[in-house]
Each structure stands twice: as C-alpha cells, then as structure tokens.
Backbone as a chain_set.jsonl record, in Angstrom:
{"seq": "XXXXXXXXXXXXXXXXXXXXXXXXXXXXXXXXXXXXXXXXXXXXXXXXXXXXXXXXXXXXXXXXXXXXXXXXXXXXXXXXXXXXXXXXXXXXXXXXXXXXXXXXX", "coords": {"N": [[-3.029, 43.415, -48.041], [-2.352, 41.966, -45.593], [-4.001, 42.925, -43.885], [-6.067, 41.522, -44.815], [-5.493, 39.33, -44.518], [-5.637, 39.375, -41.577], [-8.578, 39.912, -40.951], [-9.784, 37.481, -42.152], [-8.433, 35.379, -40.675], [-9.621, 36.936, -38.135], [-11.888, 36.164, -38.755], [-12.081, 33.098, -38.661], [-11.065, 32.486, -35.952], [-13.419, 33.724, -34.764], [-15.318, 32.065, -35.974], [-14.524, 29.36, -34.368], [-14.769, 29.797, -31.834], [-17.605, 30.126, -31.933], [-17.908, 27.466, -32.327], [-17.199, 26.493, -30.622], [-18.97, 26.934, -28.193], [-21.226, 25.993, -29.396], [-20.865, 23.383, -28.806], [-20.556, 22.739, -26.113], [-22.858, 24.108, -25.218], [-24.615, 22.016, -26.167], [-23.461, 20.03, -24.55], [-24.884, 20.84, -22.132], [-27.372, 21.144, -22.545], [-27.765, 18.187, -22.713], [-27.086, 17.729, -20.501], [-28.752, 18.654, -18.739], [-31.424, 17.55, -19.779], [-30.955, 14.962, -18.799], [-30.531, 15.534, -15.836], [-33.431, 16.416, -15.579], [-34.886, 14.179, -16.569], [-33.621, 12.369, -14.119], [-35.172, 13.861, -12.102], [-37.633, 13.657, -12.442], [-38.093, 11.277, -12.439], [-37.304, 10.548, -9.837], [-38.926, 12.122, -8.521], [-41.471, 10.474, -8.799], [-44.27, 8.321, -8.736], [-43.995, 5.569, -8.392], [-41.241, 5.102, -7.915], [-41.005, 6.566, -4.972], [-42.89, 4.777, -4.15], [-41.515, 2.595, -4.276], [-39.175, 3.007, -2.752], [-40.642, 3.013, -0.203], [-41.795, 0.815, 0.337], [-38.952, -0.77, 0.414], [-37.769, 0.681, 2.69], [-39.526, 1.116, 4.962], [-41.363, -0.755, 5.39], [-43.703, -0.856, 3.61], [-46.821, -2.083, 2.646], [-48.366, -2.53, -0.29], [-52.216, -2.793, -0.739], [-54.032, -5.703, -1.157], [-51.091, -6.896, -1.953], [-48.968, -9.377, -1.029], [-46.595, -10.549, 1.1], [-42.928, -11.966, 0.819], [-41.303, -13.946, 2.969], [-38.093, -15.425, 2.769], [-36.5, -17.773, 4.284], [-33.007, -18.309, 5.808], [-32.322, -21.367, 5.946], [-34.596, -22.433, 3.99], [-33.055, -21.455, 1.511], [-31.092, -22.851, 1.78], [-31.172, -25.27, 1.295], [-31.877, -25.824, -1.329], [-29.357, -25.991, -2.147], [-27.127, -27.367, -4.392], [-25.865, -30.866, -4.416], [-25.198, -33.261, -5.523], [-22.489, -35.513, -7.195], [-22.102, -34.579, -9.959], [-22.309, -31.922, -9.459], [-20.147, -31.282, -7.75], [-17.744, -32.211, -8.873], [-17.347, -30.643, -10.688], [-16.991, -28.24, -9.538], [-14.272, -29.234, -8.157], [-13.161, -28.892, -10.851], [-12.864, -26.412, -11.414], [-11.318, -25.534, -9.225], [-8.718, -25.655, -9.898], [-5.343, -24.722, -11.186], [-4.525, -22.34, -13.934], [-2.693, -23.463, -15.578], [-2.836, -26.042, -14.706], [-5.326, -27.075, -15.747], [-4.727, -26.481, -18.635], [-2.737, -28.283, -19.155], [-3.975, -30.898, -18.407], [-6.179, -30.285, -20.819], [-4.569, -30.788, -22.786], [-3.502, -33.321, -22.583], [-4.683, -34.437, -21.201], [-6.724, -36.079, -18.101]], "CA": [[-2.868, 41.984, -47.866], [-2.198, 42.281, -44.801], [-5.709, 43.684, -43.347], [-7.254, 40.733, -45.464], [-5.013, 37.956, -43.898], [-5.997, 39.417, -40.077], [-9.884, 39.858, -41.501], [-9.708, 36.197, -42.381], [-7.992, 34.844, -38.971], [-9.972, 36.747, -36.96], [-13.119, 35.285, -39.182], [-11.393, 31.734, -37.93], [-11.268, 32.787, -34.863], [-14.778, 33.531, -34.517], [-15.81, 30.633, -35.792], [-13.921, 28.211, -33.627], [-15.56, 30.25, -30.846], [-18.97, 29.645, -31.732], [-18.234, 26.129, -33.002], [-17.054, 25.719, -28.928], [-19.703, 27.367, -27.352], [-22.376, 25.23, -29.447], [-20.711, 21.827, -28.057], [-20.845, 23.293, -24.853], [-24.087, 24.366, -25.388], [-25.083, 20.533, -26.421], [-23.258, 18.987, -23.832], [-25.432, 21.541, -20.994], [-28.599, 20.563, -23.118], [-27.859, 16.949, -22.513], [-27.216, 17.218, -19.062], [-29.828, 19.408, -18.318], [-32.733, 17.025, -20.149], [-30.516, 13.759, -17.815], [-31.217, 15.852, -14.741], [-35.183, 16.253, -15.712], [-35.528, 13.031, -16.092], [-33.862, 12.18, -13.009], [-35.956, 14.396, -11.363], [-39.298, 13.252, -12.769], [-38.302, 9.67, -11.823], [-37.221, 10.274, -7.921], [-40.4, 12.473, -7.448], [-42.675, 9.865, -9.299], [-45.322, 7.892, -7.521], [-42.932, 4.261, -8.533], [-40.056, 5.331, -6.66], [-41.482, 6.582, -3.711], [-43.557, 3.218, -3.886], [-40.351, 1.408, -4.077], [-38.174, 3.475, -1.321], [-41.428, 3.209, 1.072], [-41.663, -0.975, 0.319], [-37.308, -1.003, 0.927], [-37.025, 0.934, 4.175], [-40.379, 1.336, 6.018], [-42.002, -2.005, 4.774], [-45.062, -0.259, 3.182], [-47.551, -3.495, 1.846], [-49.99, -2.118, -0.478], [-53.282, -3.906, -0.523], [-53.726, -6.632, -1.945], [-50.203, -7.437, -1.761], [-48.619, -10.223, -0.004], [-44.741, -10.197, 1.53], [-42.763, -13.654, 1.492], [-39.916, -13.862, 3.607], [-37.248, -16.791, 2.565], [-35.55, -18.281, 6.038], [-31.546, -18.962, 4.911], [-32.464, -22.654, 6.023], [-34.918, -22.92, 2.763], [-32.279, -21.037, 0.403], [-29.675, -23.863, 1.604], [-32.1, -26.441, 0.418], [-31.825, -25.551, -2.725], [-28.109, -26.138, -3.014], [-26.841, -28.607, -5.007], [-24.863, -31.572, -3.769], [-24.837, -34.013, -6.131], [-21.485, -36.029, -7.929], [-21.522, -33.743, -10.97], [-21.395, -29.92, -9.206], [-18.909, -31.559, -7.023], [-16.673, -32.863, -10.092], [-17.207, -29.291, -11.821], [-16.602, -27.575, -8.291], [-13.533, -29.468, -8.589], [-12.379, -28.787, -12.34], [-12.002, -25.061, -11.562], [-10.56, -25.195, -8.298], [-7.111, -26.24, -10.547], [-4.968, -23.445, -11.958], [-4.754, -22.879, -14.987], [-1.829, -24.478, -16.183], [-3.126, -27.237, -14.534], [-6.412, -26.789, -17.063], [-3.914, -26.132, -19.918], [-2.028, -29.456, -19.092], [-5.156, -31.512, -18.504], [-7.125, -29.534, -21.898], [-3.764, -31.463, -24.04], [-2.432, -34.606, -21.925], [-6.289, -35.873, -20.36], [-6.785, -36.806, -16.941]], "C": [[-2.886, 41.616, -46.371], [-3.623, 42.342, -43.587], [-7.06, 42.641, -43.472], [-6.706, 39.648, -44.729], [-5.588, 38.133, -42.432], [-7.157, 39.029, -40.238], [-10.689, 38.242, -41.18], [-9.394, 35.286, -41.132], [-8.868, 35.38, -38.244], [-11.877, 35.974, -37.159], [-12.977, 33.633, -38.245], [-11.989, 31.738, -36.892], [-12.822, 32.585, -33.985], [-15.449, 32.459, -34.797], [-15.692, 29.235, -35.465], [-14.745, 28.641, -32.452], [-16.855, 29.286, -30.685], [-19.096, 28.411, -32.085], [-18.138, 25.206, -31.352], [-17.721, 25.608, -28.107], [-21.388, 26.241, -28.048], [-22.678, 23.533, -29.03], [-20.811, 21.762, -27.17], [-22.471, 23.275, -24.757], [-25.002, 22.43, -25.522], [-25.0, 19.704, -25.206], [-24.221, 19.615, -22.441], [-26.635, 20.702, -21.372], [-29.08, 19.234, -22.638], [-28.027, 16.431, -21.069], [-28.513, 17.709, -18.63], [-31.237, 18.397, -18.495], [-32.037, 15.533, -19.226], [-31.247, 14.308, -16.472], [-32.704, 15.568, -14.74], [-35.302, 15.093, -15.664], [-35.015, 12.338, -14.917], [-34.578, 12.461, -12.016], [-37.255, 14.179, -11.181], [-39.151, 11.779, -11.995], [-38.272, 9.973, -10.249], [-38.699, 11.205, -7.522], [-41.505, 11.747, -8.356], [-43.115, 8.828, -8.361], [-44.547, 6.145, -7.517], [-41.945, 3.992, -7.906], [-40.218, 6.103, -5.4], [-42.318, 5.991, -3.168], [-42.465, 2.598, -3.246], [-39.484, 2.104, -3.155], [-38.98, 3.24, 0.059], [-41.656, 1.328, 0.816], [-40.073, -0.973, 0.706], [-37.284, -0.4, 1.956], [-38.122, 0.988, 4.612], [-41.514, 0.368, 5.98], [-43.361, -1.846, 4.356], [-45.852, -2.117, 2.152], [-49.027, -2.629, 1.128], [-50.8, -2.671, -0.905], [-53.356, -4.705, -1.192], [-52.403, -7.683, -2.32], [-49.764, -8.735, -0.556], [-47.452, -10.311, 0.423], [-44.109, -11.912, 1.752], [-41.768, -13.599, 1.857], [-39.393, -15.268, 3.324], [-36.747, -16.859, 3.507], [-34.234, -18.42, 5.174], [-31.651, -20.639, 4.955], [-33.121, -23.02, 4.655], [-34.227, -22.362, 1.707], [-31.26, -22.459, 0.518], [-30.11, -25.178, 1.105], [-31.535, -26.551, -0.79], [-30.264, -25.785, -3.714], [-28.034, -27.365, -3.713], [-25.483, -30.04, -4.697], [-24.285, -32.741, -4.349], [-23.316, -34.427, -7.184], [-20.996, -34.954, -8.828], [-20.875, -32.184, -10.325], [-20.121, -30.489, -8.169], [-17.308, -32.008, -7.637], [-16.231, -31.61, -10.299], [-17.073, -28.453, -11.061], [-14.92, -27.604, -8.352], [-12.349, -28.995, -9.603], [-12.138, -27.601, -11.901], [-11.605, -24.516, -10.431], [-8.911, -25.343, -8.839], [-6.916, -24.61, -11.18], [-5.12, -23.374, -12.82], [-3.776, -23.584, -15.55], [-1.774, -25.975, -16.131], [-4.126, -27.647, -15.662], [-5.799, -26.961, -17.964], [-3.668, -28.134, -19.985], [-3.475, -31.174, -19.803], [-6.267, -31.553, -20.091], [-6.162, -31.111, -22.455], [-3.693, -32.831, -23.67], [-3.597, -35.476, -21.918], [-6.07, -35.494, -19.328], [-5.401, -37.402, -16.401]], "O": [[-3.706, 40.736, -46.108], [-3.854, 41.635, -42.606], [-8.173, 42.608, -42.947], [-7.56, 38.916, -44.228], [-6.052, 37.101, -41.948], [-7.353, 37.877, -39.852], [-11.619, 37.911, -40.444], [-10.246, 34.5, -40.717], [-9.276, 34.574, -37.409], [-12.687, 35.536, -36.342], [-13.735, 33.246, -37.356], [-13.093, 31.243, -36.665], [-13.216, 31.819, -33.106], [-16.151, 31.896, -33.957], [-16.307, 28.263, -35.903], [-15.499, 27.766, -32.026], [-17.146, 28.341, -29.951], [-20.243, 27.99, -32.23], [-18.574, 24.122, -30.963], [-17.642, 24.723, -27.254], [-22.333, 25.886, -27.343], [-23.666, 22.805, -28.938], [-21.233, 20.664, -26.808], [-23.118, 22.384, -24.207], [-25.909, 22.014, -24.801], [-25.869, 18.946, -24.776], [-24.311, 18.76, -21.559], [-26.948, 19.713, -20.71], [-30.224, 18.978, -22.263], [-28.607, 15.472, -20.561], [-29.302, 16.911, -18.125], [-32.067, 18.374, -17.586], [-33.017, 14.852, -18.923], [-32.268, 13.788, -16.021], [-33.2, 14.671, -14.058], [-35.878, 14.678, -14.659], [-35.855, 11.566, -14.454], [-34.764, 11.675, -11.087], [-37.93, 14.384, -10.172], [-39.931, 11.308, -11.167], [-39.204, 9.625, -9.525], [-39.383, 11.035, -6.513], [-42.471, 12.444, -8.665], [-42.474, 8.495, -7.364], [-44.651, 5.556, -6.44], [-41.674, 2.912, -7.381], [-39.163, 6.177, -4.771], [-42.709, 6.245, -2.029], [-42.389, 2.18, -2.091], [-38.837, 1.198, -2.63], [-38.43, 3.23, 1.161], [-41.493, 0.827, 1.928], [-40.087, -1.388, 1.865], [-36.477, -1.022, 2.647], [-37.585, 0.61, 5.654], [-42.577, 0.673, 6.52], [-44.19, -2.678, 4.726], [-45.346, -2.88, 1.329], [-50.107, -2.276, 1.604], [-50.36, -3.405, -1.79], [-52.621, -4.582, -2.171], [-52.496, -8.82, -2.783], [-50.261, -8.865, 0.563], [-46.923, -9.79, -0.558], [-44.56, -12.788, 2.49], [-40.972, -13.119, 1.05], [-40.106, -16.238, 3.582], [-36.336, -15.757, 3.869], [-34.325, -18.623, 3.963], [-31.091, -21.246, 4.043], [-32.483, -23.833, 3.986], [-34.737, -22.729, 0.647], [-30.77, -23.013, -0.466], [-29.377, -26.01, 0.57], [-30.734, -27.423, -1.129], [-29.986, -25.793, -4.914], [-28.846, -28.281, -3.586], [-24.278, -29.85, -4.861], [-23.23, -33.249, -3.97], [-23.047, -33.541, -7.994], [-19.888, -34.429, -8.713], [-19.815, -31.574, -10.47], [-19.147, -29.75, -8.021], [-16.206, -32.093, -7.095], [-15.046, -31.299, -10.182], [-16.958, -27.395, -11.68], [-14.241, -26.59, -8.515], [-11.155, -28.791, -9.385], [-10.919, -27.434, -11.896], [-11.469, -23.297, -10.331], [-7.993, -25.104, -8.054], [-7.718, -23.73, -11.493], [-5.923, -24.211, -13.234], [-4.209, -24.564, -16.155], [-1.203, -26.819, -16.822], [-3.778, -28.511, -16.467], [-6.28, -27.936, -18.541], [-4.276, -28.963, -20.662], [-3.689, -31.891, -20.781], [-6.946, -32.525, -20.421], [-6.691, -32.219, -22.547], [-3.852, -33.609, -24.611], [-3.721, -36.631, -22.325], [-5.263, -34.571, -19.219], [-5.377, -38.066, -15.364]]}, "num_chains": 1, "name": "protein.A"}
C-alpha cells in the first residue's frame, strides 16, 4: 500500500512538473515570437523611413514638408461667448456642479 501511495505521488509529482515546464515553455514561445516581430519591425524599411523623416529630416521625393508657425495654430483658437461660458462651467468644483445640476443658476 504503501509503495502504491508513493508510486502515485510521485506520478503527481511528475505531472505538476511537466504541467509547469509547458506554461513556461508557452510563456518563452510567446515572448520569443513578440521579440521577432519586434525585430522585423525596427529593421524594416517603414521604420527606418520614419526614424530618418523624425531626426535627420529625410524628404523622400515627391514629398512635400509643411511647417505650422504657433502664430497660425493660435488662429485657430476659439474665442467666442459659448467656449467661454463652457470654459467657465468647469472651472467650478464640483459641489458647486452638484449644487447648480439641483438648485439652477
């Protein structure tokens, strides 16, 4: 009885092992095929397009480059009554909000 109960445990045993080593095994797998494709992407011809256009201002032909001034971004703001109302509304706390949601104005 005895011989059959160890038998049995160390059966267990073994197969907690290999049940650890194949999640292991999965989770290497997974990383391993993440790496590759990181690897395929940083040495592909798209991202060493796009790192040579971001730091060494590569223009390739045909292309054209448009630089925005901050003077024509500030154009673009908005100044009118309403964003200045609704600028407003959530400069308040909230309890102020809360109050306002039930009471009104």
């Amino acid at each position: 009885m005895y011989s059959l109960t160890k038998n049995v445990y160390n059966s267990y045993q073994v197969d907690k092992y290999i049940e650890n080593f194949e999640k292991e095994n999965a989770a290497l797998e997974k990383e391993n095929k993440q790496k590759m494709d990181d690897y395929l992407y940083f040495t592909s011809e798209e991202y060493l397009d796009k790192v040579a256009k971001q730091n060494l201002g590569l223009i390739n032909p045909g292309e054209e480059v448009i630089i925005l001034s901050p003077d024509a971004l500030a154009d673009n703001v908005q100044t009118d009554a309403d964003s200045l109302v609704n600028a407003k509304k959530y400069q308040d706390t909230n309890p102020n909000r809360w109050l306002k949601f039930f009471f009104g104005d």
